[in-house]
N, C-alpha and C positions, 0 to 999 in steps of 0.2 A: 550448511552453507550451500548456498547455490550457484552453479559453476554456469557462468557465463559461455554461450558457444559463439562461434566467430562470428556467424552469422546472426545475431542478434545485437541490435542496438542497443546504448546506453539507457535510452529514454524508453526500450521495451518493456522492462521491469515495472518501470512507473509508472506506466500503463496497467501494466496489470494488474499491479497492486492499485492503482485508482479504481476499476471496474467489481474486482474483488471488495475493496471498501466500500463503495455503493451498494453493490450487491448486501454486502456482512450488516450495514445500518438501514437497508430495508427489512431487511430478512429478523435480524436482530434488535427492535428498536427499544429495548428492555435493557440490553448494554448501552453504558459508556463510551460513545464515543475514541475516549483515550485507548479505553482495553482491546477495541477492534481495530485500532489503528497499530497498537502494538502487534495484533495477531498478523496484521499484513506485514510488516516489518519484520517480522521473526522469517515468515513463510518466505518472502522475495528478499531477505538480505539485503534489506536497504540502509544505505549509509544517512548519517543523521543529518545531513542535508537533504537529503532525498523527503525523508519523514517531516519535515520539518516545513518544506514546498507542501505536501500532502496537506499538511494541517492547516497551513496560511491558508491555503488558496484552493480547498475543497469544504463548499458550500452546501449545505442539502438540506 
């Protein structure tokens, strides 16, 4: 689990798990979609809201 510091925003995470996912389905374009989106979810601790924005509304 990933310990939020003060100084970082809510919406920092989901960034990075955004950039991370682009990065993971250029890089990996032989996985699933769902399995790389799961690996950014595990890795930034995102709530299933959070994953859930991710899927709606990232396009590639």
């Amino acid at each position: 689990m990933s310990i939020q510091h003060p100084t970082q925003c809510t919406g920092d995470k989901t960034r990075q798990a955004l950039a991370e996912l682009a990065d993971l389905l250029l890089q990996s374009p032989d996985k699933s979609r769902q399995a790389l989106l799961k690996q950014v979810e595990i890795k930034y601790d995102l709530t299933p809201k959070e994953c859930e924005f991710l899927n709606r509304n990232f396009v590639m």
